[in-house]
SERO-4910 file (N, C-alpha, C, O; in steps of 0.05 Angstrom, whole numbers):
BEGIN
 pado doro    nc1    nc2    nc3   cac1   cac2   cac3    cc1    cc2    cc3    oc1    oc2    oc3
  Unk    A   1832   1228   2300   1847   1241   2321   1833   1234   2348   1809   1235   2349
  Unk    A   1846   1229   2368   1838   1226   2390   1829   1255   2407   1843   1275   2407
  Unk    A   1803   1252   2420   1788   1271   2439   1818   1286   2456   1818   1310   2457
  Unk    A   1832   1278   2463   1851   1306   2473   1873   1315   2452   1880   1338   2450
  Unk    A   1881   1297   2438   1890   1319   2410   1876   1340   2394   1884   1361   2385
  Unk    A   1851   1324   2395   1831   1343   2380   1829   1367   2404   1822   1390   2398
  Unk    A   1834   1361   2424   1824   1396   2455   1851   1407   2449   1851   1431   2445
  Unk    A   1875   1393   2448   1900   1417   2446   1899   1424   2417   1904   1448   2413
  Unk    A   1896   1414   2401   1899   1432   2376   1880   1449   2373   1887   1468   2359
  Unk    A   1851   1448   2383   1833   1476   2383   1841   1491   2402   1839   1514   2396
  Unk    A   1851   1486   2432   1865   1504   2448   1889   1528   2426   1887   1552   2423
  Unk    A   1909   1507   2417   1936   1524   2411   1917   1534   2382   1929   1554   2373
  Unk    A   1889   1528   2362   1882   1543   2342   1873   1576   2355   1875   1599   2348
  Unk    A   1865   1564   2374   1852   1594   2398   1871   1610   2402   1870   1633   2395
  Unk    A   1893   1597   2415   1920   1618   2421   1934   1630   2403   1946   1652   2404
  Unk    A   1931   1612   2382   1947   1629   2358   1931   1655   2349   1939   1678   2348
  Unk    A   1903   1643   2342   1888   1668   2334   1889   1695   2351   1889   1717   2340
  Unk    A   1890   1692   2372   1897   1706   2402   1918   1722   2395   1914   1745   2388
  Unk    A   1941   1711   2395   1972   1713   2400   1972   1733   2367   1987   1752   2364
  Unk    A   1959   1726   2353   1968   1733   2319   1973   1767   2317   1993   1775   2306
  Unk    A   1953   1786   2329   1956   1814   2336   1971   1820   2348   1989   1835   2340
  Unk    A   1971   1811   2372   1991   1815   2396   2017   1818   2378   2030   1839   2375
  Unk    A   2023   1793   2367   2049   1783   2354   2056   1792   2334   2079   1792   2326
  Unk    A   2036   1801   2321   2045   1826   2289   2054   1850   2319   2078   1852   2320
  Unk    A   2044   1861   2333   2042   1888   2338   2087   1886   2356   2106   1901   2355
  Unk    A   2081   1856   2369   2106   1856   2382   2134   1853   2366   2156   1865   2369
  Unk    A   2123   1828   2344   2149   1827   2326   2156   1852   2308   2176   1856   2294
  Unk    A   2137   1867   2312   2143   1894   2291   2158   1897   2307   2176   1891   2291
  Unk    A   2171   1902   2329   2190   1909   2339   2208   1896   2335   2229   1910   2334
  Unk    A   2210   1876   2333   2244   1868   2325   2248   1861   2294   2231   1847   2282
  Unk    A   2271   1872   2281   2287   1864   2260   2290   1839   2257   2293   1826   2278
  Unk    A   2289   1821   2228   2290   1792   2226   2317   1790   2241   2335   1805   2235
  Unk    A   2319   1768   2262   2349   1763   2269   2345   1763   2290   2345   1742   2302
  Unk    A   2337   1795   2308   2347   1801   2325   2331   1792   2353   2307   1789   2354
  Unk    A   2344   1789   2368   2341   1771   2401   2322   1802   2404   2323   1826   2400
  Unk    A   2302   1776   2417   2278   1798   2419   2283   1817   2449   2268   1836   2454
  Unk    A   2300   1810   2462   2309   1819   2488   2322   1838   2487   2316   1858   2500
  Unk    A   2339   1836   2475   2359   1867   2457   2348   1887   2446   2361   1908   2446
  Unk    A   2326   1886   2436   2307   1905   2410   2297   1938   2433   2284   1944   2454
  Unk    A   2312   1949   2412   2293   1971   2426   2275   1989   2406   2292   2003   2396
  Unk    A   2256   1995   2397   2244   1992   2372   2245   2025   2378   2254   2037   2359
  Unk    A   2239   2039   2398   2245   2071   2386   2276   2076   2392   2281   2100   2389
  Unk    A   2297   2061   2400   2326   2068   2387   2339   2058   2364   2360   2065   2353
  Unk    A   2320   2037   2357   2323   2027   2325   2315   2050   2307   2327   2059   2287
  Unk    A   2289   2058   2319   2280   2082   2293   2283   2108   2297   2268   2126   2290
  Unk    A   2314   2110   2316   2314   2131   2328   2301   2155   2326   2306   2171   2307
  Unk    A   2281   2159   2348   2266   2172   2351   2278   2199   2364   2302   2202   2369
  Unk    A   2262   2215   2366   2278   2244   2382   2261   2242   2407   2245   2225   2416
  Unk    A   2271   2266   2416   2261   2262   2452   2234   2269   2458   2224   2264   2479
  Unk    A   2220   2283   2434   2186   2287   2426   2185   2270   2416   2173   2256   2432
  Unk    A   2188   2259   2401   2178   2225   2387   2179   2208   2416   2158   2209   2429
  Unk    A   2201   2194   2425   2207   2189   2449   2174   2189   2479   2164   2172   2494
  Unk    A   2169   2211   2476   2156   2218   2500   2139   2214   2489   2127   2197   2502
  Unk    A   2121   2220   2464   2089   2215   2445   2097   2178   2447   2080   2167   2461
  Unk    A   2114   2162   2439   2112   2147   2438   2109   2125   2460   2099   2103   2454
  Unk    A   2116   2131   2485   2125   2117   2511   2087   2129   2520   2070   2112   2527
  Unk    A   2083   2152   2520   2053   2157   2528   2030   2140   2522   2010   2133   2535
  Unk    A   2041   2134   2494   2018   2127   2482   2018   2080   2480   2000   2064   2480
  Unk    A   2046   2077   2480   2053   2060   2484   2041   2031   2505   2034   2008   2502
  Unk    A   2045   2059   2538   2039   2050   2561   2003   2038   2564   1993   2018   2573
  Unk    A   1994   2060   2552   1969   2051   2550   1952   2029   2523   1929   2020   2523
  Unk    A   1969   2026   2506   1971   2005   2479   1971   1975   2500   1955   1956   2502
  Unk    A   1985   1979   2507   1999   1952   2512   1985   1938   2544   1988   1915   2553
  Unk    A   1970   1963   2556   1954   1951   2584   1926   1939   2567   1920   1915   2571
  Unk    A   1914   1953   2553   1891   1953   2533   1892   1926   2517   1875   1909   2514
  Unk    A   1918   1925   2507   1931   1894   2494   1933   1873   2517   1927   1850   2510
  Unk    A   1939   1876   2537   1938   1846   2557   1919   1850   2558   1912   1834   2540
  Unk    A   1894   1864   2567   1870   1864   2584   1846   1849   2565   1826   1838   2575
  Unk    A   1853   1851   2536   1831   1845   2516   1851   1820   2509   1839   1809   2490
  Unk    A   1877   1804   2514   1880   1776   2514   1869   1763   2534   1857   1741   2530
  Unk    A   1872   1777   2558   1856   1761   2576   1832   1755   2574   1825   1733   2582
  Unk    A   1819   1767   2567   1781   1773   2562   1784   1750   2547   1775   1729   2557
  Unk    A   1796   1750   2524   1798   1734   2498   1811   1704   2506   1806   1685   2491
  Unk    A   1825   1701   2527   1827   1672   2542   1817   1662   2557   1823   1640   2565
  Unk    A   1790   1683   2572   1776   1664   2583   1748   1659   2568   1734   1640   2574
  Unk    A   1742   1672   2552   1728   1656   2540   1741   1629   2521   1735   1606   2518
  Unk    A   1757   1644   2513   1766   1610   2496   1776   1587   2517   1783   1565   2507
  Unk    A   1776   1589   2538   1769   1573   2562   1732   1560   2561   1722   1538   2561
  Unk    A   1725   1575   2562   1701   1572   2562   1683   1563   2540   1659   1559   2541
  Unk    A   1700   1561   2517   1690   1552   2486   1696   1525   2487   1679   1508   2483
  Unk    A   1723   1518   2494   1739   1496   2502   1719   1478   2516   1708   1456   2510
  Unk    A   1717   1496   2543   1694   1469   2560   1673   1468   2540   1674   1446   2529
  Unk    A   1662   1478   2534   1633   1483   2518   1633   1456   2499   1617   1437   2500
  Unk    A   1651   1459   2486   1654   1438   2459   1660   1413   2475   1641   1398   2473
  Unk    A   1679   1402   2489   1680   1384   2504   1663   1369   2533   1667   1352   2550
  Unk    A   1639   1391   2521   1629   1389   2558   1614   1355   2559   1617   1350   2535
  Unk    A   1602   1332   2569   1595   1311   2566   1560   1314   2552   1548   1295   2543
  Unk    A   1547   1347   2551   1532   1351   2539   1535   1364   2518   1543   1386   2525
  Unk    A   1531   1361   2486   1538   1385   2481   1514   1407   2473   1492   1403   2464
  Unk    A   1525   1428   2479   1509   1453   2475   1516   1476   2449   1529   1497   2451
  Unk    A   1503   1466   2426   1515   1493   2409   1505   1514   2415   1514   1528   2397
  Unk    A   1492   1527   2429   1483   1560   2441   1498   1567   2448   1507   1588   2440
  Unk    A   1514   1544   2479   1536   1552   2493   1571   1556   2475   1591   1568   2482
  Unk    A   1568   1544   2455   1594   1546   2435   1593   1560   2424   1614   1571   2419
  Unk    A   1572   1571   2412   1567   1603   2388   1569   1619   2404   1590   1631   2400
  Unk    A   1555   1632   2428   1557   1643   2443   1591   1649   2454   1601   1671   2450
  Unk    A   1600   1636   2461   1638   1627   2466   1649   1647   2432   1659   1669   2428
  Unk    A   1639   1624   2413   1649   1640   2390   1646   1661   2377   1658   1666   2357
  Unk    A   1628   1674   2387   1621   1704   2379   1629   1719   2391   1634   1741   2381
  Unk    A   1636   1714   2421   1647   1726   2439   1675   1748   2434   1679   1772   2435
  Unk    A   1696   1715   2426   1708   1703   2410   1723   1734   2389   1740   1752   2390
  Unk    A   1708   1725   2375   1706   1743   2344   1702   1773   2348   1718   1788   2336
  Unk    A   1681   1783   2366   1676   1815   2373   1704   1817   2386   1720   1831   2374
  Unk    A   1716   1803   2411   1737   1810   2426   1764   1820   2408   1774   1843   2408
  Unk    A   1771   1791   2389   1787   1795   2367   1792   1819   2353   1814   1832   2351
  Unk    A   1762   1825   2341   1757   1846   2330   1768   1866   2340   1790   1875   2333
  Unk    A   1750   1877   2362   1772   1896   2370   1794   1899   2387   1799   1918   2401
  Unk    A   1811   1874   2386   1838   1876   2389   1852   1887   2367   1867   1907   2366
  Unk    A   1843   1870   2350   1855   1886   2321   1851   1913   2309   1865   1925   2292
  Unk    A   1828   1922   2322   1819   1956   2316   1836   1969   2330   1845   1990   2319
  Unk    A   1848   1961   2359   1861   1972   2377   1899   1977   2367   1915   1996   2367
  Unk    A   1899   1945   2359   1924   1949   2343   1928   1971   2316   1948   1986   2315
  Unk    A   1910   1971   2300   1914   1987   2279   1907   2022   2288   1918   2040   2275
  Unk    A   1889   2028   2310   1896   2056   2321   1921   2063   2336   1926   2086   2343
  Unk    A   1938   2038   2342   1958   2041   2355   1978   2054   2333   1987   2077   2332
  Unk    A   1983   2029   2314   2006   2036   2290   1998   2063   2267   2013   2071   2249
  Unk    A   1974   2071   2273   1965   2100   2261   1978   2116   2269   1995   2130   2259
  Unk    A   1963   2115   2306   1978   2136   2324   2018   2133   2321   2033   2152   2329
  Unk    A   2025   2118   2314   2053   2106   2306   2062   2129   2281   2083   2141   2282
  Unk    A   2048   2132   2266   2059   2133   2235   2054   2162   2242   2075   2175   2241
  Unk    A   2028   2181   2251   2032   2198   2255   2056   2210   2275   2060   2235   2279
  Unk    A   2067   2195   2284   2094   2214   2314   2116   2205   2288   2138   2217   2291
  Unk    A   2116   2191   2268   2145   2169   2258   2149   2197   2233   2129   2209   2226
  Unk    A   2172   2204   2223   2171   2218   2202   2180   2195   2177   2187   2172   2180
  Unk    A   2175   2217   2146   2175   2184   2128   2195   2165   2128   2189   2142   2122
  Unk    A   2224   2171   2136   2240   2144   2134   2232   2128   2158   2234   2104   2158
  Unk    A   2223   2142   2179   2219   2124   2210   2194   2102   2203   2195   2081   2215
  Unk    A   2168   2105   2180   2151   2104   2177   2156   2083   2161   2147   2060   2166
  Unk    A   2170   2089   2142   2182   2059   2122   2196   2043   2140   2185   2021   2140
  Unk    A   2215   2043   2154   2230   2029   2163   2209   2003   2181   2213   1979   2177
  Unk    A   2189   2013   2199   2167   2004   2211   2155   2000   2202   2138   1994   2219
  Unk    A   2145   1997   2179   2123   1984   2157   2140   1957   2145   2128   1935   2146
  Unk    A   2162   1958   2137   2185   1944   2139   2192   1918   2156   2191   1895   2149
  Unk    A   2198   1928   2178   2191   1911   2190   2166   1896   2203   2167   1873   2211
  Unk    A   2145   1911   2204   2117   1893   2205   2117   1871   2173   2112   1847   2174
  Unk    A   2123   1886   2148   2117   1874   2119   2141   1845   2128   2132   1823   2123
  Unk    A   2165   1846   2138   2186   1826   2139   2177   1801   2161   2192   1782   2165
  Unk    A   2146   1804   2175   2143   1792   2199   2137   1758   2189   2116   1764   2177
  Unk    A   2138   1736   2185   2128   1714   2176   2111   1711   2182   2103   1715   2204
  Unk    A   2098   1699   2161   2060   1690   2165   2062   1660   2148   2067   1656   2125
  Unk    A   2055   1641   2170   2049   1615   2169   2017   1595   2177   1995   1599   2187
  Unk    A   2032   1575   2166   2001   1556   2176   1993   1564   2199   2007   1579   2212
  Unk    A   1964   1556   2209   1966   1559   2239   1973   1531   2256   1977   1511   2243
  Unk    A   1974   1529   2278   1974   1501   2286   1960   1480   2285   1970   1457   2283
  Unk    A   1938   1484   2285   1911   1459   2287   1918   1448   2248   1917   1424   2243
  Unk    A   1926   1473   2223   1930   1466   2202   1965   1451   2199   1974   1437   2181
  Unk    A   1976   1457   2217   2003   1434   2223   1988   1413   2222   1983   1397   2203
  Unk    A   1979   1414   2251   1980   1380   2271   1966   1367   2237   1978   1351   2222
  Unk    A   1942   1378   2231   1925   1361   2208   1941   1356   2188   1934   1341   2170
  Unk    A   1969   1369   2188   1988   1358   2162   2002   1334   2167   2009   1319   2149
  Unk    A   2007   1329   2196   2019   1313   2205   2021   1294   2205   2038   1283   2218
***
């Protein structure tokens, strides 16, 4: 593979890993099918007007907490990126990137799973299945860097 195929396919392996929480936590919101633009995931599970208000509270702050720890999480993989490509290389400076990396991840994903707790507790049991449901219906595939290498 050539030196910039090999930088975008560890770039888009980075973003996917990135994007992978985010993207369980977003596609749980939409039904297989449905235009993600249309979805309204508490009039899908119709919620009541206390579900409604626990959920939009808690929501608002899910989802600032969720950009704020992608961003964190893209600039270092910015910074892993140079690291591995730099004209020197430095594995301190790349473990360092990748550990970064991994803690950030981490608790993105801790953040996601206190989110869909705090979820299941406001959801009563059909609201609860229905949203497990659709997280269980979400597709899970290769990642990209394991494409391009099929290619």
């Amino acid at each position: 593979m050539k030196p910039n195929t090999l930088r975008i396919a560890l770039m888009l392996s980075l973003a996917l890993n990135v994007g992978v929480l985010g993207a369980v936590a977003y596609r749980a919101l939409m039904p297989a099918g449905a235009p993600a633009a249309g979805l309204n995931l508490p009039r899908h599970l119709q919620l009541s007007p206390e579900q409604l208000s626990r959920w939009q509270t808690s929501e608002t702050a899910f989802l600032a907490q969720l950009g704020a720890a992608a961003h964190d999480i893209r600039l270092h993989r910015d910074r892993l990126v140079r690291a591995i490509f730099a004209p020197t290389n430095d594995p301190a400076a790349v473990e360092a990137e990748r550990a970064a990396i991994a803690r950030l991840q981490d608790e993105q994903q801790k953040l996601v799973i206190r989110q869909l707790l705090l979820e299941r507790e406001l959801l009563n049991p059909a609201q609860r299945e229905q949203l497990a449901q659709l997280l269980l219906a979400q597709p899970v595939g290769p990642s990209t860097v394991e494409q391009l290498h099929r290619d």
